[in-house]
C-alpha positions in Angstrom: 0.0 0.0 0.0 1.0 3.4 -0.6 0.1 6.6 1.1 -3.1 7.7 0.3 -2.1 11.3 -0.7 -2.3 12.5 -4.6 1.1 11.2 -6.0 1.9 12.3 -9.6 0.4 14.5 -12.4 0.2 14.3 -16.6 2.5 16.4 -19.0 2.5 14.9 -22.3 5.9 15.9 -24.5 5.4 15.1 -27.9 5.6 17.6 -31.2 4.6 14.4 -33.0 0.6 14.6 -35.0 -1.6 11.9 -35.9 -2.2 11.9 -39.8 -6.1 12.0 -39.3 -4.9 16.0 -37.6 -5.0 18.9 -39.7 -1.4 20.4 -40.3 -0.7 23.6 -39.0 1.9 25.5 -40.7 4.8 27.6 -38.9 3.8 31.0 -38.8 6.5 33.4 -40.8 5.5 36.5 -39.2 8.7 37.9 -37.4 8.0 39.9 -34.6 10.0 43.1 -35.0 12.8 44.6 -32.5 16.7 43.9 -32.5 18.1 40.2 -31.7 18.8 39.1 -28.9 23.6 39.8 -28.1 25.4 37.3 -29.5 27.3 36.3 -26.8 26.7 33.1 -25.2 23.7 33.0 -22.1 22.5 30.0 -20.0 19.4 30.6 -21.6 17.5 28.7 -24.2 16.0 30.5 -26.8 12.9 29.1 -29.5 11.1 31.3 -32.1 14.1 34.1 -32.7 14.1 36.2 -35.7 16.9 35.2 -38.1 17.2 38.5 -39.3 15.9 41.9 -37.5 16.4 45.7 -37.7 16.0 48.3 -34.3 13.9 50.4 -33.5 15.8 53.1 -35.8 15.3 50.6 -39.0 19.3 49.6 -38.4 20.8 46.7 -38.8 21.5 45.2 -35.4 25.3 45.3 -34.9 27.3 42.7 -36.0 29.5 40.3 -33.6 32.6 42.0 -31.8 36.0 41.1 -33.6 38.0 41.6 -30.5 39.5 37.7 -31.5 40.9 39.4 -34.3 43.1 41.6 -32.4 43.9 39.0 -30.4 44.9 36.8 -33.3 46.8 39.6 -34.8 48.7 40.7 -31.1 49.5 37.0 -30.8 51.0 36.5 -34.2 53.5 39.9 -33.7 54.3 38.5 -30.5 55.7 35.3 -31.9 57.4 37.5 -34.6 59.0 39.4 -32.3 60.3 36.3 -30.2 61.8 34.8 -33.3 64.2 37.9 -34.0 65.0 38.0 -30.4 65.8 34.3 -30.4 67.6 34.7 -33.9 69.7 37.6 -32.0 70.7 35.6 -29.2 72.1 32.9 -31.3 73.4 35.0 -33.7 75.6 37.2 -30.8 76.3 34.5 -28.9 80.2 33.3 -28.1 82.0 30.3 -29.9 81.7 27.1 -27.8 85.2 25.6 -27.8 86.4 22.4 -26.3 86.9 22.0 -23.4 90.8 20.5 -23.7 91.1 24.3 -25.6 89.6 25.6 -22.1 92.3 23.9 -20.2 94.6 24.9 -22.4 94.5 28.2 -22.3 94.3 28.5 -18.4 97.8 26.6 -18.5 99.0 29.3 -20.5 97.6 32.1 -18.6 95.3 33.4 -21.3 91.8 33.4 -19.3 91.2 36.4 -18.4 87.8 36.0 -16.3 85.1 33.2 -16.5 81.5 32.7 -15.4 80.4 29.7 -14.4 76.8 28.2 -14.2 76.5 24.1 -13.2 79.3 22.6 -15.5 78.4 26.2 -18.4 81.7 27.8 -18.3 81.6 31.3 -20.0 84.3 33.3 -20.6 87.1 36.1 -21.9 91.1 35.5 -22.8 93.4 37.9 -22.2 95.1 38.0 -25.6 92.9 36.6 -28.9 93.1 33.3 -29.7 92.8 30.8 -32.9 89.5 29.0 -32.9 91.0 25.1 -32.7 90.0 23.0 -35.8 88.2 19.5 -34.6 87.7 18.4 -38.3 84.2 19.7 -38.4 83.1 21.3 -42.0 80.6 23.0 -39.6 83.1 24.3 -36.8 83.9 28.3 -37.5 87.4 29.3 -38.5 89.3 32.8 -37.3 90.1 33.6 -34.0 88.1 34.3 -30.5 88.1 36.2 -27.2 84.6 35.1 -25.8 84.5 31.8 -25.4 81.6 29.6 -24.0 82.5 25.5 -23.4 80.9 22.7 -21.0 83.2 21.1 -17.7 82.8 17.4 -18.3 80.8 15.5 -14.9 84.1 12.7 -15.3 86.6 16.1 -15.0 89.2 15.6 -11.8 90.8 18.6 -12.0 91.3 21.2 -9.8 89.8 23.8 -12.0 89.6 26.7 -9.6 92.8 26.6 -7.9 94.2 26.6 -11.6 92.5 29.8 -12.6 93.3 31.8 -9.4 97.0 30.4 -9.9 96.8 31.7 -13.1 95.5 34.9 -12.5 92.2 34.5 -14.1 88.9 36.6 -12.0 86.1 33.8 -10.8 82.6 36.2 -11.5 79.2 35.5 -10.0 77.4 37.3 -12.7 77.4 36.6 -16.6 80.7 38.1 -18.3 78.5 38.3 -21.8 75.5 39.7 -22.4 73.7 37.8 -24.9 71.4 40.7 -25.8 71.9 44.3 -25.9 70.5 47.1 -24.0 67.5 47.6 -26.4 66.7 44.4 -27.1 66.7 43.7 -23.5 64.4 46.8 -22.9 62.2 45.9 -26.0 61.8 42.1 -24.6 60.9 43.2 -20.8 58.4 45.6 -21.9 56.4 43.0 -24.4 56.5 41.1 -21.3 55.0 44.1 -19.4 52.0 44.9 -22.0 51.5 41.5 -22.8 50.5 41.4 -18.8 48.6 44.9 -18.4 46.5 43.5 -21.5 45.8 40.4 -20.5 44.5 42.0 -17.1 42.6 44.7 -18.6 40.7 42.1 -20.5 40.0 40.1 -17.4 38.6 43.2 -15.6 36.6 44.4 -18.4 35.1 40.2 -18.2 34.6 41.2 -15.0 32.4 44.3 -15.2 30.4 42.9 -17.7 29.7 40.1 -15.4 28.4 42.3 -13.1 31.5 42.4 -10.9 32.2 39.1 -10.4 34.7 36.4 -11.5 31.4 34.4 -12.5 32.0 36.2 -15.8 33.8 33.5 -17.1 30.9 31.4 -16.1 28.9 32.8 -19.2 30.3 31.3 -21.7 28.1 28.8 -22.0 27.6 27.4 -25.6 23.9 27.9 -25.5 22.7 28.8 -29.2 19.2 30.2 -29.9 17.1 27.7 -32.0 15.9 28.8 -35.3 12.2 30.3 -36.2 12.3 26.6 -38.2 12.7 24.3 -35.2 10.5 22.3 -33.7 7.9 23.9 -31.9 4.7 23.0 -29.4 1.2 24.4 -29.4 -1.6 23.4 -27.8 -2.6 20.5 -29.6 0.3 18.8 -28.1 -0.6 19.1 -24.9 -2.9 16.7 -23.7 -4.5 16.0 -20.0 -4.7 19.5 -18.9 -7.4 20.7 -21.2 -8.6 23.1 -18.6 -5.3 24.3 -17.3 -4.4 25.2 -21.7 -8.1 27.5 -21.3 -6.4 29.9 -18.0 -3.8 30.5 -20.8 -5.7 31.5 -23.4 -6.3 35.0 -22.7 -2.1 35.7 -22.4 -2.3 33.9 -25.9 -4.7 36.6 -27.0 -2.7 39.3 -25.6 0.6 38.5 -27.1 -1.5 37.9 -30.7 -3.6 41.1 -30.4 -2.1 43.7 -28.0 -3.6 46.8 -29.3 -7.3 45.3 -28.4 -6.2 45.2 -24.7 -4.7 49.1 -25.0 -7.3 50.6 -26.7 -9.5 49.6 -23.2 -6.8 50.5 -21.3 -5.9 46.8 -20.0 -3.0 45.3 -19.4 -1.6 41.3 -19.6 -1.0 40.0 -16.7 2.8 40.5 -15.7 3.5 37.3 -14.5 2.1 34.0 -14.7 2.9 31.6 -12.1 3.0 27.3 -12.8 2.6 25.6 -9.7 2.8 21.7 -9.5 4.2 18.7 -8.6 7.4 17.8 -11.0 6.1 16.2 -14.3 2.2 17.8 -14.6 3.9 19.8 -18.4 4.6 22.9 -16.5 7.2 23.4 -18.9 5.6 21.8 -21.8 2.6 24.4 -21.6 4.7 27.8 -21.3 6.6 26.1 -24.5 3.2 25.5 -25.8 1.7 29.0 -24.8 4.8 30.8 -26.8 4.5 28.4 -29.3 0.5 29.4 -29.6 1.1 32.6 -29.9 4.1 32.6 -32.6 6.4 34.4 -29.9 10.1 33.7 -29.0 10.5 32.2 -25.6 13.4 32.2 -23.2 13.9 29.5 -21.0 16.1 29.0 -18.0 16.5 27.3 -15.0 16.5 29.6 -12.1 19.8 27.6 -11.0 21.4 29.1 -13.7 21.7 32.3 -12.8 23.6 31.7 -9.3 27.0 31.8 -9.3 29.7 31.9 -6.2 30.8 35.9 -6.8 27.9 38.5 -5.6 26.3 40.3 -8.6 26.3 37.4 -11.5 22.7 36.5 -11.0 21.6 40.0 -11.3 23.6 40.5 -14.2 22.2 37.7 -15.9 18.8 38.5 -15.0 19.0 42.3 -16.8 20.6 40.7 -20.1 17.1 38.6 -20.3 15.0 41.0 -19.7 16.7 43.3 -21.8 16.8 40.7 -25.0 13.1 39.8 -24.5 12.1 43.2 -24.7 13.7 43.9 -27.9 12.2 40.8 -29.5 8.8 41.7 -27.9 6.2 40.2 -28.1 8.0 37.1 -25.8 7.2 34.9 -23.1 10.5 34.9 -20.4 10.1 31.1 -18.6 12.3 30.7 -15.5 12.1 27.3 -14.0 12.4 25.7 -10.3 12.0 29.1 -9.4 11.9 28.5 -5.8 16.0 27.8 -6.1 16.3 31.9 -6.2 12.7 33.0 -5.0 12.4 31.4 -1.3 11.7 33.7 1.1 14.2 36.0 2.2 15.6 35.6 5.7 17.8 38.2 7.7 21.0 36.0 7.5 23.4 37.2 5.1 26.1 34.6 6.9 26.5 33.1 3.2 28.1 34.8 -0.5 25.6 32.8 -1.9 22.7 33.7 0.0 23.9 37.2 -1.0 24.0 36.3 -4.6 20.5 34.6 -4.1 18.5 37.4 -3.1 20.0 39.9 -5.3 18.9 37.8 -8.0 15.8 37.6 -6.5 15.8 41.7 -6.1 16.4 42.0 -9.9 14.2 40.1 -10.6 11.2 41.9 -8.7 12.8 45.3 -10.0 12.7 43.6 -13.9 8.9 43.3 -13.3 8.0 46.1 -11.6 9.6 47.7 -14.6 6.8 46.6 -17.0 3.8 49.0 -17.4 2.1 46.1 -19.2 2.4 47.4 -22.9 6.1 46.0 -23.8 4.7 42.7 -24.4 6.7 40.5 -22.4 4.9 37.9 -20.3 6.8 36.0 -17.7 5.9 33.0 -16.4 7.2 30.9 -13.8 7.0 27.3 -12.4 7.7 25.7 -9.1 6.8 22.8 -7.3 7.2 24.5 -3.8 4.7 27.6 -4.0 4.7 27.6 -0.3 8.3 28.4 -0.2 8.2 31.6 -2.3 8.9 35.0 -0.6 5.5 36.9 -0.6 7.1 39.9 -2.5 7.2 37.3 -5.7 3.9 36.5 -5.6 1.9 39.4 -4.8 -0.3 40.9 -7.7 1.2 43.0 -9.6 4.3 40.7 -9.9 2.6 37.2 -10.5 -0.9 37.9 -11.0 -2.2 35.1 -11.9 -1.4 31.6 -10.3 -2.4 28.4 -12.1 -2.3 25.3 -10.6 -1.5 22.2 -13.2 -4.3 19.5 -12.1 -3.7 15.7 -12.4 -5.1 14.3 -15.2 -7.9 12.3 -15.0 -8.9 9.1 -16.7 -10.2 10.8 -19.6 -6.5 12.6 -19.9 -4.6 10.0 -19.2 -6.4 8.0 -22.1 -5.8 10.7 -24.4 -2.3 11.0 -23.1 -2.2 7.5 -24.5 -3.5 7.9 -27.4 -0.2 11.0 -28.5 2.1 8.5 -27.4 1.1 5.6 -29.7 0.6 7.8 -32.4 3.9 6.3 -33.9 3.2 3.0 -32.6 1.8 0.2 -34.4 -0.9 -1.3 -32.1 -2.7 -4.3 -32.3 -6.5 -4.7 -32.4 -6.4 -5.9 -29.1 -4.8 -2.9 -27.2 -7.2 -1.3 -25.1 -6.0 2.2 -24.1 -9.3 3.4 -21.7 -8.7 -0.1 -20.1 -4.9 1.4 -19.3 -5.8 4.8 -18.4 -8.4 2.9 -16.1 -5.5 1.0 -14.2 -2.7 3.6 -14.2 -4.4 6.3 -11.4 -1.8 8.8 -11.2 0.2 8.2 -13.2 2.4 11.2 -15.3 3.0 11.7 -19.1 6.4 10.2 -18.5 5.2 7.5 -16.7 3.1 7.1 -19.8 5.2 7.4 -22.0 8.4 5.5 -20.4 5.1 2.6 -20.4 4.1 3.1 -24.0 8.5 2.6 -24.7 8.5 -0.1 -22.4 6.0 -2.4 -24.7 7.4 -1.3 -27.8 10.5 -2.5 -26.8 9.3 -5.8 -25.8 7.6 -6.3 -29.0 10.9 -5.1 -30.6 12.7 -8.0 -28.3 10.4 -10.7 -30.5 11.0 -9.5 -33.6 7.1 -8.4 -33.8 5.8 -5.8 -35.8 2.9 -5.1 -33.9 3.0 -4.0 -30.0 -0.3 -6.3 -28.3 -2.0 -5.6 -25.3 -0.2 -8.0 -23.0 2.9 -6.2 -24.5 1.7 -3.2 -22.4 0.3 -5.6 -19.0 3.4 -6.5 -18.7 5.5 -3.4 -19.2 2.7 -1.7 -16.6 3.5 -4.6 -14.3 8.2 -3.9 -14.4 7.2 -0.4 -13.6 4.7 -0.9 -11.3 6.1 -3.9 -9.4 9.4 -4.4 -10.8 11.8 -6.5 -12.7 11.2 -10.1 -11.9 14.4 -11.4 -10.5 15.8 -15.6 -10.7 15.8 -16.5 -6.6 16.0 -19.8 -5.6 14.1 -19.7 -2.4 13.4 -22.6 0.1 10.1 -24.0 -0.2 9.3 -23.1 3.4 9.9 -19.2 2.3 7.9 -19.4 -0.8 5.0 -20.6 1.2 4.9 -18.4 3.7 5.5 -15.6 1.0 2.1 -17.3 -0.2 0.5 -16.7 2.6 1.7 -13.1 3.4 0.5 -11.9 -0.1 -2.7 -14.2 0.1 -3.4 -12.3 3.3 -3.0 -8.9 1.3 -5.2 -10.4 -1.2 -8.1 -11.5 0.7 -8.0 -8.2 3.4 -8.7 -5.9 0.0 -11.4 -8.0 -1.1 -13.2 -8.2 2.2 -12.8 -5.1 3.0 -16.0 -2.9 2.3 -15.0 0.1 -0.4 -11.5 -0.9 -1.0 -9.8 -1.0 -4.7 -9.7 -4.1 -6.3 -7.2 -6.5 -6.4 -5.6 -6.4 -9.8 -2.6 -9.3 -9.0 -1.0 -10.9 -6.8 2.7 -12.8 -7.4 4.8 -14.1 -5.3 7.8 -13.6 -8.4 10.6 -11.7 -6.4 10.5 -8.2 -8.2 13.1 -5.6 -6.9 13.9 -6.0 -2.9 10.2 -7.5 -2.8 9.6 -11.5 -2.4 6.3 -10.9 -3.7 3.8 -8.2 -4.5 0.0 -7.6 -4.1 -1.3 -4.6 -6.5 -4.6 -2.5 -6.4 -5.9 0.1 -8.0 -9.2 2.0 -8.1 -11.8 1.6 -10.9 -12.2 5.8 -11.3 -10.6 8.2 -9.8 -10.9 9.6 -6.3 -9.8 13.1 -5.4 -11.0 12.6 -1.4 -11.1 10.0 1.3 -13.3 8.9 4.4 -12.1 7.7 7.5 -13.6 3.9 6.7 -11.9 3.8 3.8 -8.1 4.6 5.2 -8.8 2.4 7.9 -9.3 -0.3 5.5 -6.0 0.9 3.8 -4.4 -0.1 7.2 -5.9 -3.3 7.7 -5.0 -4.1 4.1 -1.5 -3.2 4.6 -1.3 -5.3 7.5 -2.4 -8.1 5.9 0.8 -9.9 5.6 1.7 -9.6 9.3 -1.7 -10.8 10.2 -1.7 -14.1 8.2 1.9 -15.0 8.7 1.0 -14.7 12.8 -2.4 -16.4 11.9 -0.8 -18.9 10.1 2.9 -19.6 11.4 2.4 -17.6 14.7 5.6 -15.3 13.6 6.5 -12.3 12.4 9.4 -11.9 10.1 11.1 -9.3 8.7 8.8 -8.8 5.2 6.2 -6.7 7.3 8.8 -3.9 7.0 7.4 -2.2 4.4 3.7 -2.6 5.3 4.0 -1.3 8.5 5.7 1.7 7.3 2.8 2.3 4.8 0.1 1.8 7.5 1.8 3.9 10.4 2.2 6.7 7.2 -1.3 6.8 6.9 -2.1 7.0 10.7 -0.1 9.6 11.3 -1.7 11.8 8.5 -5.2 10.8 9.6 -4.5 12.1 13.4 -1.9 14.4 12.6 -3.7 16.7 10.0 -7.1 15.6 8.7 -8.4 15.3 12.3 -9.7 11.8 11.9 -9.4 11.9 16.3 -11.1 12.8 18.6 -8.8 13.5 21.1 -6.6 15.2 19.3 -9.5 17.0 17.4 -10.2 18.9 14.0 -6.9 20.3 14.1 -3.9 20.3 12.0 -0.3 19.5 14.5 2.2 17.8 11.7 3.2 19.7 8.7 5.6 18.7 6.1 9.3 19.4 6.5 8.8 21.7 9.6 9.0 20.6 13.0 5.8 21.0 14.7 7.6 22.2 18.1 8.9 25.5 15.8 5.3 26.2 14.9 4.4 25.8 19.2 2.6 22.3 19.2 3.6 20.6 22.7 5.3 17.8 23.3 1.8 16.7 25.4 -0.1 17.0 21.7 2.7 14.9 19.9 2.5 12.4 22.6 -1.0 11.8 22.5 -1.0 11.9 18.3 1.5 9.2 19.0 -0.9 7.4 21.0 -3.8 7.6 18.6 -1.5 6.3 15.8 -0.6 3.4 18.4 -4.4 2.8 18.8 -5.1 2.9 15.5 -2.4 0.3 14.1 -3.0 -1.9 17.1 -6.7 -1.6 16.2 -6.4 -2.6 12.3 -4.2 -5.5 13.4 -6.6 -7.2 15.6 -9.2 -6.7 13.1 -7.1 -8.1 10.1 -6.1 -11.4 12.0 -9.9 -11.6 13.1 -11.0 -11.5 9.7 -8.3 -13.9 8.6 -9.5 -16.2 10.9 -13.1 -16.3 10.5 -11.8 -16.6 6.3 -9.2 -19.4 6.7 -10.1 -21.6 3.9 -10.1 -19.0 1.6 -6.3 -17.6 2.8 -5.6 -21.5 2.1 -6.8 -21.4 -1.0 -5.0 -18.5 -2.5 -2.1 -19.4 -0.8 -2.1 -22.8 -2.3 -2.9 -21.7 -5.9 -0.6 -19.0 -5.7 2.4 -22.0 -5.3 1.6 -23.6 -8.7 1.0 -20.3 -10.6 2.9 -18.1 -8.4 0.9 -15.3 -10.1 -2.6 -14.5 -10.3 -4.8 -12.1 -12.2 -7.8 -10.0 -11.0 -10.3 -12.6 -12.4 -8.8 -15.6 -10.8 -7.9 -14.1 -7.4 -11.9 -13.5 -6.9 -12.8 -16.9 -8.6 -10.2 -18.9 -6.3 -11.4 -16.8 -3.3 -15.2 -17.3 -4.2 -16.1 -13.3 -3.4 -17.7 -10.9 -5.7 -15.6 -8.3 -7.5 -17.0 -5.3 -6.3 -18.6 -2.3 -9.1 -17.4 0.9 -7.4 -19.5 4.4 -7.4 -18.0 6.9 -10.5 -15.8 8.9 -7.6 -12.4 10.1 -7.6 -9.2 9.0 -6.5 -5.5 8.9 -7.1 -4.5 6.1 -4.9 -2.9 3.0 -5.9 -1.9 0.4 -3.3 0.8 -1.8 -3.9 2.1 -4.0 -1.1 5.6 -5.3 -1.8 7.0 -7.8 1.0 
């Protein structure tokens, strides 16, 4: 069993059409303005103009050739290397031998040497022939700077020679390789080339907004053509009425001048709230797509960087290329990473950097009077995080909550993601929407893959029903692992699932049982699914509890049965004391706690003042409650023994069993529930 609380909502992602659809051409009409700069931004871009003129009919400038400077600087600098290097070799001494060397000490010629390791440079008194070694390469004439190399083997007492000699020992170079100017001319390209180089970096940096995060923008993010692939409406399925809050900013961005000439305004903001996967994103795609705008897209994460500034920096290069493409729709997502409410700790550079982001933004919107034509629109999965400045009218006006699709979406869901599927006449897609309560569009779609690929696996051409049963049962239960397990395990796996089993179908308004294995799937030994026949949207107090005694329906028949209780009631009890807690804790299903709400998610209740006297006795309720639904489960399993024997016993020879046999074997009449809604789909895994 799972917790009874609405799990997961629909987007459907698909440009793909059915052939029976009309085709909509791309629109052609540009919207005026300049381009957006063509530097790089860690924003995506859909629906630019290829070509577009200012607001003065000019061309839009064309891309900075600063790399051409560089280029240019670069290749003088290599130019100028190479004639220094040519002019080093071309002054530089004779090397001579060192035997020559000796020589020449012995005779009291050296005048003064420099020595480096075993580099020996020098000067003779009186000139000297250059010695011939039989080299056509060797120089001829004479010398008086000399440069040679004191061989590692050498045992001679080379400085006591030279001072006997009269020859002065130097610590600095005797030669200069290079002359005054060419020294002066090398040390300042040295200088410039570092003043350049750092005037460039703090130029980066200004731009940047003043921090070394400028360097973070190059981010090879490049705008996709007015060409590309683009959504509309018509690929967005399951959120029929969500797609008819939107129309009205579609309107405005296709008509403005019908909203001046009253005096109106579009809304400035337009906020998505919604668990991750409803098509949040899909549907501000679709809305810019509807209206034949461009659309910038960006995760609020992006804009955050370590240096103070970045983010805001970022944030006015947007805003300031969406308002010369006007019309556009700006799309920041996971905007609760920058937008959470500001606190007065500033401990952090990146809080800092956070909430001036989060200033810029605010200032960025106050900034529209409503007639630029730029629409922003948000989406977050944590609306209750936001700070209260972002979502105030006049910033985001409107909030729209994405709803979870109901059968009726999920079929059609369905239906655009086997548009390019070859189905058999067998596949029943209301039939799947029926069974998958909760389910998203890329649960749907990963399902619709999922049996393509197992026809694909057989060589088949055509994708069958059971193709998608069984793909609906690896995601839903798991991958069916090869265990050898002891007899005595398997049965009393039998008889822990058989007691999930039974417990649902006894129990007065609970979902049907759709299957039950005993297969090992994931960390489970075996698995017991239900699901609803239509959707629910609320639940009573008798029907939780039933949830509990269902999920302890494993516990109950292995102590029924075996008078034990082993470690497979692990994830059962977790699911039932989940429920309890939310049925005392904040629906006020207790009367002695009353209709009052004392747990809250990811806050601790002592911060918001509940006493540890209310906790305890919520934790006493919840006690009650579990201990309660026990008794009742192993009472019921008593008074139905011969049926827990049955299933058990079947469920050894077929070790799986569908919905029509589990109620045939168990002699009890699948139940027709009332056309109410509900999102819950139970699932106990042991």
């Amino acid at each position: 069993m799972t917790d009874p609380q609405p799990s997961q909502q629909a987007e459907v992602p698909t440009p793909e059409r059915s052939s029976d659809e009309p085709h909509r051409p791309v629109r052609s009409q540009a919207p005026s303005g300049p381009p957006p700069l063509d530097s790089p931004r860690p924003w995506r871009t859909e629906g630019l103009p290829k070509e577009s003129k200012d607001q003065n009919g000019k061309k839009a400038p064309k891309k900075s050739r600063l790399w051409q400077f560089w280029v240019i600087a670069g290749i003088a600098l290599l130019g100028l290397w190479g004639l220094l290097t040519w002019q080093d070799a071309s002054n530089a001494p004779p090397t001579i031998p060192y035997t020559e060397f000796i020589s020449q000490v012995e005779a009291g010629n050296v005048k003064e040497i420099y020595a480096q390791g075993d580099t020996i440079q020098g000067e003779l008194t009186n000139e000297a022939k250059l010695p011939d070694d039989g080299d056509d390469s060797t120089e001829e004439g004479n010398y008086t700077q000399f440069t040679t190399e004191r061989p590692t083997f050498a045992q001679d007492n080379l400085l006591s020679d030279l001072q006997a000699h009269g020859a002065v020992v130097r610590a600095t170079p005797v030669v200069e390789q290079r002359g005054a100017v060419a020294n002066l001319i090398s040390s300042l390209v040295l200088w410039g080339l570092l003043i350049g180089v750092s005037i460039w970096a703090f130029r980066k940096i200004a731009k940047a907004g003043g921090g070394l995060g400028g360097f973070g923008m190059q981010r090879e993010v490049k705008p996709i053509e007015k060409t590309a692939v683009r959504v509309n409406f018509s690929d967005v399925a399951g959120i029929d009425e969500v797609k008819e809050q939107v129309d009205e900013i579609v309107d405005f961005l296709k008509s403005p001048d019908k909203y001046r000439k009253v005096g109106a305004r579009a809304p400035r903001g337009v906020l998505l709230e919604g668990q991750p996967g409803t098509g949040k994103t899909l549907l501000a795609r679709a809305t810019a797509g509807e209206a034949d705008v461009p659309f910038f897209s960006a995760s609020a994460s992006e804009f955050i960087e370590m240096i103070v500034g970045v983010g805001a920096q970022r944030v006015r290069q947007l805003f300031d290329e969406a308002k010369k493409v006007a019309p556009a729709i700006v799309f920041i997502d996971e905007i609760d990473a920058i937008g959470r409410a500001r606190g007065s700790s500033r401990a952090s550079g990146s809080n800092d950097e956070r909430e001036q982001t989060l200033n810029q933004i605010l200032t960025e919107m106050d900034g529209f009077d409503g007639t630029e034509g730029v629409v922003v629109m948000a989406a977050t999965n944590r609306s209750d995080v936001l700070d209260p400045a972002l979502t105030r009218p006049g910033r985001f006006d409107r909030v729209i909550t994405v709803s979870p699709p109901d059968q009726i979406g999920r079929e059609k869901i369905l239906k655009v993601h086997t548009r390019q599927i070859p189905l058999a006449t067998d596949v029943n897609l209301k039939a799947l929407a029926q069974t998958t309560p909760g389910a998203t569009g890329a649960d749907l779609a990963n399902l619709a893959n999922e049996a393509a690929l197992r026809a694909a696996r057989r060589n088949d051409t055509l994708v069958y029903q059971a193709d998608f049963t069984n793909a609906l049962e690896q995601i839903q239960l798991g991958v069916a692992r090869s265990v050898l397990i002891p007899e005595d395990e398997k049965r009393r796996t039998a008889y822990h699932e058989g007691g999930h089993a039974l417990l649902g179908m006894l129990q007065k308004g609970a979902d049907p049982v759709r299957k039950v294995s005993i297969i090992p799937r994931g960390q489970a030994l075996g698995v017991t699914l239900s699901t609803p026949d239509t959707d629910r949207y609320g639940y009573d107090e008798q029907y939780l509890l039933g949830r509990i005694v269902g999920a302890l329906g494993g516990m109950a028949a292995e102590a029924a049965v075996y008078g034990v209780v082993t470690t497979g009631a692990e994830s059962d009890l977790r699911s039932a004391t989940s429920i309890a807690r939310q049925m005392v804790g904040k629906w006020g299903m207790s009367s002695k706690v009353g209709p009052m709400t004392v747990l809250f998610d990811d806050v601790n209740p002592r911060e918001l003042g509940i006493s540890d006297e209310t906790l305890s006795v919520v934790d006493a309720e919840v006690r009650a409650i579990i201990t309660k639904c026990h008794a009742k489960a192993v009472e019921l399993l008593n008074e139905n023994r011969d049926k827990l024997d049955a299933i058990a016993n079947e469920l050894l020879i077929k070790e799986t069993l569908d919905e029509a046999e589990v109620y045939k074997i168990a002699g009890i009449e699948r139940p027709v529930q009332d056309d109410f809604h509900s999102e819950s789909v139970g699932t106990s895994a042991d």
